[in-house]
N, C-alpha and C positions, 0 to 999 in steps of 0.2 A: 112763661110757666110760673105757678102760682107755688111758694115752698112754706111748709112751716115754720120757717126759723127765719129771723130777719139777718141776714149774712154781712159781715164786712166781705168784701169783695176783691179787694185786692191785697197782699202780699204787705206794700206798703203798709195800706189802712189796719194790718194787722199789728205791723210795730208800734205804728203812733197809738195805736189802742193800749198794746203793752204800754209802753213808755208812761200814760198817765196815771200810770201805778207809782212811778216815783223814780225817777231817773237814777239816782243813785245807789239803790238796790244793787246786790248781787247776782250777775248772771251766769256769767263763764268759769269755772275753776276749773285751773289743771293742774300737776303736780308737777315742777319743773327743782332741779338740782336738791329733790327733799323735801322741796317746801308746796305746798299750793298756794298758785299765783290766781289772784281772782280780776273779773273784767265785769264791769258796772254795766250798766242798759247804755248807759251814758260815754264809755269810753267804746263799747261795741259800738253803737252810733255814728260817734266823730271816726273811727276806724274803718266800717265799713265804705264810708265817704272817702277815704282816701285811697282803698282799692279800688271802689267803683273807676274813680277820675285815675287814677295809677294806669288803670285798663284801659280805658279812654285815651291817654297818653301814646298808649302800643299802637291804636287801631282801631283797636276795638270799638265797635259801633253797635245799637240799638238791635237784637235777633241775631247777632254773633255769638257763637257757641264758644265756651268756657270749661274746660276740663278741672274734675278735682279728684285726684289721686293722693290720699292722705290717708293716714287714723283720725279715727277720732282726734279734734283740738277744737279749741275755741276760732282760731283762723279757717278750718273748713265752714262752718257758719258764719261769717263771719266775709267770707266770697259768697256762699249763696245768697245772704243777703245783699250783697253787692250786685248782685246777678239782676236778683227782683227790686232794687231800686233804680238800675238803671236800664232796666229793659232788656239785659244781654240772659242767655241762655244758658244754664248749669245744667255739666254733663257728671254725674257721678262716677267716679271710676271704682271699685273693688281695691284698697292697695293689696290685698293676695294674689290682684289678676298677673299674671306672666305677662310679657311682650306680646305676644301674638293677640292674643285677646284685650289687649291697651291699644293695638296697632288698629282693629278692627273697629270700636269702639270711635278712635280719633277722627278716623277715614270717615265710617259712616255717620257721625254727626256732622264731619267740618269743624272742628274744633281748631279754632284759631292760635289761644292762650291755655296752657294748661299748668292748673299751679300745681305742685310737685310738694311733699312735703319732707323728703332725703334726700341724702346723696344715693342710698339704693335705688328710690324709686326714679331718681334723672338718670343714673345706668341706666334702666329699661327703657326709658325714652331713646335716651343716645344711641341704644343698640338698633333700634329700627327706626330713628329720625328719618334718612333717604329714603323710606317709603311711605311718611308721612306726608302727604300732598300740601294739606293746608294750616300746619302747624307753625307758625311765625315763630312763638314765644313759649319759650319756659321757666314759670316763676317759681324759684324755690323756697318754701317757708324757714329750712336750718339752717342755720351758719355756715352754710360751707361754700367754699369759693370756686368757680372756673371758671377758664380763661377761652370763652365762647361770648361772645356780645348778642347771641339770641337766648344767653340762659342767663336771667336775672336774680337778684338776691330779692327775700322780702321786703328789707328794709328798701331796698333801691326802687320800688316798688310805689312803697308808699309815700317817699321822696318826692317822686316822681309823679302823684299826686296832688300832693301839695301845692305843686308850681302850675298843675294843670289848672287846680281850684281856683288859682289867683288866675288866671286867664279866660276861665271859663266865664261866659256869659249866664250861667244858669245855677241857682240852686239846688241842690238835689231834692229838695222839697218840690221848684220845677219840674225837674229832670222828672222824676216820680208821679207827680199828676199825670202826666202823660199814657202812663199805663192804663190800660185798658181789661177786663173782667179775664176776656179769652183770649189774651196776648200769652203767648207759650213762656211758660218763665222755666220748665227744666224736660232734658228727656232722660230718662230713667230707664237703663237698658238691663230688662230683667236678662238674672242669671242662665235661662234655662234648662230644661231638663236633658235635651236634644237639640240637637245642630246650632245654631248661630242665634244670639241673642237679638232680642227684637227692641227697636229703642218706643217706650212709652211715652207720649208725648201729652205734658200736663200741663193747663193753664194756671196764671193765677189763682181764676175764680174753683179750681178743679180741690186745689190745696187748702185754701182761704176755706170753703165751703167743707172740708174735711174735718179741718182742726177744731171747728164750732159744732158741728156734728157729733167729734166724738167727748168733746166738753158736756156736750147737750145731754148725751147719753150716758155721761162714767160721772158726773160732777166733783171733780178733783177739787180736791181743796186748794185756795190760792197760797202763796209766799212758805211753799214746803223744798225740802231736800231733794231733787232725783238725782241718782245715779246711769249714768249712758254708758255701757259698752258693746251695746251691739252694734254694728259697724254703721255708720250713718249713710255709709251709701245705699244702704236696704232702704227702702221707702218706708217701714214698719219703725224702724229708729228715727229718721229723716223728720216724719209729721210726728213724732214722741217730741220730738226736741223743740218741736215748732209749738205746739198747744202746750206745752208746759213753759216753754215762753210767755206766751197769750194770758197765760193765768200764773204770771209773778213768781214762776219758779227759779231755783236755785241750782242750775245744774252743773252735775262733779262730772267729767268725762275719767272713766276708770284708766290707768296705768296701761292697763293689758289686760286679754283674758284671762292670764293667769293670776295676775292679781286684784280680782275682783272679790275673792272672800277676803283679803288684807285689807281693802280699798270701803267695804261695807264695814266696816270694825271701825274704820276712822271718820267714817264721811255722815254714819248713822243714818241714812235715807230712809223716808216718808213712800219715797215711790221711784218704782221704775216698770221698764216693760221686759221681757225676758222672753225664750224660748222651752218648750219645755227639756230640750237635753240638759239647759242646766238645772230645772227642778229634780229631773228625775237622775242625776248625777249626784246631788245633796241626798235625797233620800236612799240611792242603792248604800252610799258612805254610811247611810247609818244605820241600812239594816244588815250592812258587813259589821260593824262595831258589835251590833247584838247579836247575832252569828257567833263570835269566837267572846261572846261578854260568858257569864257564870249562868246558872241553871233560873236563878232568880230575877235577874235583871231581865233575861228574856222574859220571863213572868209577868213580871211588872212591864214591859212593854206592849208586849201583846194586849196586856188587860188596858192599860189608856188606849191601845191603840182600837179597839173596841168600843171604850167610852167615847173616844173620837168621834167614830163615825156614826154613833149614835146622838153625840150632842150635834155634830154637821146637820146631819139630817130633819132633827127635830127645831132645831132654832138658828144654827152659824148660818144655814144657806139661805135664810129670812132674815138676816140683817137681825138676830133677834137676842137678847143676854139669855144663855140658858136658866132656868127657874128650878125650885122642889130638889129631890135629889141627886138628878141627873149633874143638876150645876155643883153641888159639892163634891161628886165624881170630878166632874172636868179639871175641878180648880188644882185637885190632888192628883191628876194625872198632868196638867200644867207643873207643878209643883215637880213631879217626880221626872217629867221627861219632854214636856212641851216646850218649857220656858227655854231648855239649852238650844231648842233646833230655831228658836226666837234669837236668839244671841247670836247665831251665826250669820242675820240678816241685820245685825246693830243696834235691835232692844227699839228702836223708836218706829218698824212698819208698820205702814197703814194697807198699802193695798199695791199688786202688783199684776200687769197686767199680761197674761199671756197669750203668746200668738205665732204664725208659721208653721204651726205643726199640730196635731190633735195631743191635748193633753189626758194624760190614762186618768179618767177617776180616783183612780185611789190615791193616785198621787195628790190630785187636786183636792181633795177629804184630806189626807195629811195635814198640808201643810196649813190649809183653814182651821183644824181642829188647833194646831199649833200657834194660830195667830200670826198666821202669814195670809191677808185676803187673798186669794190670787182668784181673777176671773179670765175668762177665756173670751179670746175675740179673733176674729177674722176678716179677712182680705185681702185684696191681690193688686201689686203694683200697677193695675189697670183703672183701679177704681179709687187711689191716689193714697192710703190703700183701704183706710177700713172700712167696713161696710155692716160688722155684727157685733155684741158685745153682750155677757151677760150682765143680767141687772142685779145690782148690790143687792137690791131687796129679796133677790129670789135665785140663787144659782143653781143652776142644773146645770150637775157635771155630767160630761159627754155631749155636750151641746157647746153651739158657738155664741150661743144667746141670739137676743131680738135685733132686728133692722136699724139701723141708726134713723133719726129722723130725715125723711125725704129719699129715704131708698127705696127704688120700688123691685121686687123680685118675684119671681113666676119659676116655676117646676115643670119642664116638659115630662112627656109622658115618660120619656126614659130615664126620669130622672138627672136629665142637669140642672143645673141650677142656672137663670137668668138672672140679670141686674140691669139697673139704669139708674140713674140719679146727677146732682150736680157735679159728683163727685167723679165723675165716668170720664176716661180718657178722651179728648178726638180721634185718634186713630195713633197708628205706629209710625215713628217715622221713616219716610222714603221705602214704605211697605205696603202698597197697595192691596194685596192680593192677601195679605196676613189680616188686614184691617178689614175686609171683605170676610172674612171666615170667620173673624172675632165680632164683630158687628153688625145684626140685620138691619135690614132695610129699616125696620122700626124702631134702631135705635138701642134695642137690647146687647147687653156685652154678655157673651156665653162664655161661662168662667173653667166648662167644663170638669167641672168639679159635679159629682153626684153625690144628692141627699133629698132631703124632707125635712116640710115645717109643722113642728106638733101644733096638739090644740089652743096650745098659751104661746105660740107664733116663735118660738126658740128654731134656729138651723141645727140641723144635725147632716156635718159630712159625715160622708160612709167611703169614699174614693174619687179617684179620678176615672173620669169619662173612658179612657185611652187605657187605664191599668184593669178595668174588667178580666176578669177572666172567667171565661167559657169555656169548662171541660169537655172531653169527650163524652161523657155522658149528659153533657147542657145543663148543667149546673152555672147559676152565676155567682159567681165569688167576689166579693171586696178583698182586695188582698191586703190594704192598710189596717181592714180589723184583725186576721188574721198573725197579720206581721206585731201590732198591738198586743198581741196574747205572749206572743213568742218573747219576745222585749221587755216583756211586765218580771221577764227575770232579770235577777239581779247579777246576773253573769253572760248577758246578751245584752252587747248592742245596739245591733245593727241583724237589719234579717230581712232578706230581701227571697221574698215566695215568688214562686213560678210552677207553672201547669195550663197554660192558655191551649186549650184543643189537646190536652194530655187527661188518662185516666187518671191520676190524681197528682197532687201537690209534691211539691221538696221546696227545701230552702236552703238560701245562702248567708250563712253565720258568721260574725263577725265580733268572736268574744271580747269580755270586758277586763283587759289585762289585771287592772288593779284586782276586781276584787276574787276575781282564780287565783292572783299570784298569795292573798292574803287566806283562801279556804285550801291552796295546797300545802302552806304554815302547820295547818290543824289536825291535817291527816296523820295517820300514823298508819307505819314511818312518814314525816313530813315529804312533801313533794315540791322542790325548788326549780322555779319558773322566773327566768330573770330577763327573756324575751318573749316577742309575741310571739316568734317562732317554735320557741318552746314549748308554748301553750299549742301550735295547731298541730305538733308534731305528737300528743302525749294521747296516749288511751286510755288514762284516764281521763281526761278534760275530753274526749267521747264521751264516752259512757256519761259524766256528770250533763253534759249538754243532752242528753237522749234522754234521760230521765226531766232533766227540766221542762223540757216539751214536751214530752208525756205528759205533766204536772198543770201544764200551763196552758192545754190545747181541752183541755175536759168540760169546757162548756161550748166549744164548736161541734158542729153537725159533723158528723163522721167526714162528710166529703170536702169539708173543710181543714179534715186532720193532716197535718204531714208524713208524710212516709216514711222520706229518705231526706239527707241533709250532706252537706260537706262544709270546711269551716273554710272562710275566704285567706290566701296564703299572705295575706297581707292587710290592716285595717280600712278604712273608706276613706280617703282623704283630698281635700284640693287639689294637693299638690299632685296626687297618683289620677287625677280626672275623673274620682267617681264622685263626686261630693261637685255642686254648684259653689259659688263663691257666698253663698248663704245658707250653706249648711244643707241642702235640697240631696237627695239621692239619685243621682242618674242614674232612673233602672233600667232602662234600655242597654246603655251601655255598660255596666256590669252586666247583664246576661248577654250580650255579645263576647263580652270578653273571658268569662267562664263555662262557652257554650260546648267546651269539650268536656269539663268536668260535669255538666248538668246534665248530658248524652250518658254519659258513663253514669248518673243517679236512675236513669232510666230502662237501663239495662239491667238494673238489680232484680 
């Protein structure tokens, strides 16, 4: 097959590509006892060579699967590249996942070695080890010690290594040639929404072909700052950290999610990739602030926030400097209230890329009017992942933008969305029957995602294939636009619609603690809310949530209005199983597990 782009091809060929940027460049920084410790192209190099052979030492042979259960660190890259230099197989794990979902995960790849990166995360091993079939080894990256001869230290590791290297008859630069385009170098076992996750199985050339792709299509500046906290086990962060390798980047792995506005103040990043719960969590923050600010300040808000989307519109989403009066407008609404929401991203962004989820327009016009780029893209851990992006020159918000190069995509009649490209899985692993429903005969991966591609070739999702909903009176609804309307307030969540073969709609609410507990401050008499329980127990936070849907549903078609609602007794979270290990909403299983309070919306 004939492709536009002339590809490195393998994993390898991508480092040594990096590498001749300059070896002793910056790559890895992490913040260890205070300080950021940083790891050169050059010391990750010599390093990943001594886990590669460390692992070799264990057993481990060429198509042996590889466990990494970590945070974010410079050491979880640092094994994946170990993985893809010596031919062994990297399985990602979630460190949010619980035991049961680590157990399944081990079992069904064959995971031999799994490096560990706590003492917390070896509990979870320890506690179901005896039903781990083919787990040999567990390598722990912290300091901590036990008295088990199958659980190693890192250092013992890379010791261990060492001695292997001096015995070793080969090279890793050998060892490395040896790979081959479609040699499976990781499986990626999406979070899913329902039942048991299915492991993606991705080649070198699946990745390789990715990272140049989306270079191809975003053209990142080389030798800049990113910041990484999205979990790297997502494929979305995974191939961020790989292409911004590729092109001489600088990356800071953030503390935690929590300190990631702390970690932006110090680190000053150029670039990263993001979801939009954390855009649209910065901007609820700050239209709570204008909410309880003075009569003026909302004034002057409102009025840049107008100039905004009129300088977006007319020149920001052209890549273009606004001109004539509009641009002295901007500069003094910069001046009055852009530049502060600039400062909370470290004063030096360029562009930020987002993705996982549909980002609401306005938010997206915000934060550009502000001089935060942020473009929108997508894809699905199937397709290694990305497959869409918009283009700097031209953004159109509500779109996921155009095709990366060499993607090829089709729209069946009922609107799904098909794909195919280099970037396209082989199949799932040890899932015949799954990989048979995801992949026809021709080759096409059906993403089951529904939408259309306008006349300047931009995607627009509108929902999932499976989340339609068809009322009793046959109506088809997208319930992600609907849910989109409801969310665009700044005291909602989370909102999860239902009415499939029902006369009409309800939802399930999932208010926004912070900023009810900051607008019942203002009431008078004040109204003090110091749990979420608080809040789903209060008739006021009704009434304020019934009116905001009234407010926020007025450009849907009546039969898309909601009815009736109830607020969920508890937020959406990993931990309670509504929430995937990537942030995904399991709506199946939330309306199973509310389906006596959803009966009782029905009977009103």
């Amino acid at each position: 097959m004939s492709y536009q782009l002339n590809y490195l091809k393998t994993m390898p060929d991508i480092f040594a590509d990096a590498l001749l940027g300059g070896a002793e460049r910056k790559l890895y920084n992490v913040k260890r006892d205070g300080e950021w410790k940083s790891f050169s192209y050059q010391d990750v190099y010599d390093t990943f060579q001594r886990i590669g052979f460390g692992l070799q030492s264990l057993g481990v042979k060429a198509k042996d699967k590889v466990g990494i259960l970590s945070e974010n660190r410079p050491e979880w890259c640092m094994v994946d590249w170990a993985c893809a230099y010596f031919g062994f197989v990297s399985v990602p794990i979630y460190q949010t996942s619980i035991p049961s979902q680590i157990e399944y995960i081990i079992n069904h790849s064959e995971c031999k070695v799994v490096i560990v990166s706590s003492k917390e995360q070896v509990q979870k091993i320890i506690s179901i080890k005896s039903k781990l079939t083919s787990l040999k080894y567990i390598v722990v990256l912290d300091n901590v010690k036990f008295n088990d001869n199958e659980i190693i230290s890192y250092d013992e590791l890379l010791k261990k290594g060492d001695i292997e290297k001096e015995k070793s008859k080969l090279s890793v630069e050998e060892i490395a040639a040896k790979i081959k385009p479609d040699d499976l170098w990781s499986i990626v076992y999406t979070s899913g929404t329902s039942g048991v996750p299915k492991g993606v199985m991705t080649s070198h050339f699946n990745i390789a072909a990715n990272i140049q792709q989306s270079q191809a299509a975003i053209g990142f500046q080389k030798n800049k700052r990113w910041l990484s906290f999205l979990p790297l086990s997502h494929s979305f962060e995974r191939v961020t950290s790989l292409f911004s390798l590729w092109v001489g980047a600088e990356i800071y792995f953030a503390e935690s999610i929590t300190m990631v506005s702390e970690n932006l103040k110090e680190v000053k990043p150029q670039y990263m990739t993001t979801v939009p719960r954390l855009l649209e969590k910065v901007y609820s923050i700050v239209l709570e602030k204008i909410a309880i600010g003075s009569p003026a300040k909302q004034k002057i808000f409102h009025w840049a926030q107008q100039i905004g989307h009129e300088t977006v519109q007319k020149y920001l989403a052209f890549n273009k400097q606004p001109a004539g009066i509009l641009a002295a407008k901007h500069a003094l609404a910069k001046r009055l209230v852009f530049n502060k929401i600039a400062g909370v991203f470290g004063g030096e962004f360029l562009q930020c890329v987002s993705g996982g989820a549909p980002l609401s327009e306005e938010v997206g016009e915000f934060f550009v009017a502000a001089g935060i780029n942020i473009i929108e893209g997508y894809g699905l851990t199937e397709m290694s992942p990305v497959t869409h992006v918009n283009d700097a020159n031209h953004v159109k918000f509500g779109t996921v933008g155009k095709a990366l190069p060499d993607i090829q995509i089709k729209i069946l009649e009922d609107g799904e969305i098909l794909m195919n490209g280099p970037n396209r899985m082989e199949k799932y692993y040890n899932d015949p029957e799954e990989t048979a429903e995801a992949i026809d005969k021709d080759g096409w991966f059906h993403t089951g995602d529904i939408g259309h591609v306008d006349e300047d070739g931009y995607l627009k999702i509108t929902d999932r294939k499976k989340n339609l909903i068809v009322t009793a009176g046959g109506k088809n609804i997208a319930p992600a636009m609907v849910e989109r309307a409801i969310t665009s307030s700044k005291y909602v969540e989370q909102a999860i619609v239902i009415g499939d073969r029902r006369k009409f709609l309800v939802v399930i609410l999932v208010p926004l603690l912070e900023t009810i507990v900051k607008w019942g401050k203002i009431q008078d008499p004040p109204l003090e809310f110091s749990t979420y329980e608080d809040i789903v127990k209060s008739k006021n936070v009704e009434k304020l949530l019934k009116d905001e849907l009234a407010a926020n549903q007025q450009k849907l078609a009546r039969y898309e209005q909601i009815k009736y609602f109830f607020i969920a007794p508890q937020p959406f979270t990993i931990e309670t199983g509504e929430l995937t290990a990537s942030m995904k909403v399991k709506r199946n299983e939330i309306i199973e597990r509310y389906s006596v309070e959803i009966e009782e919306l029905y009977k009103n």
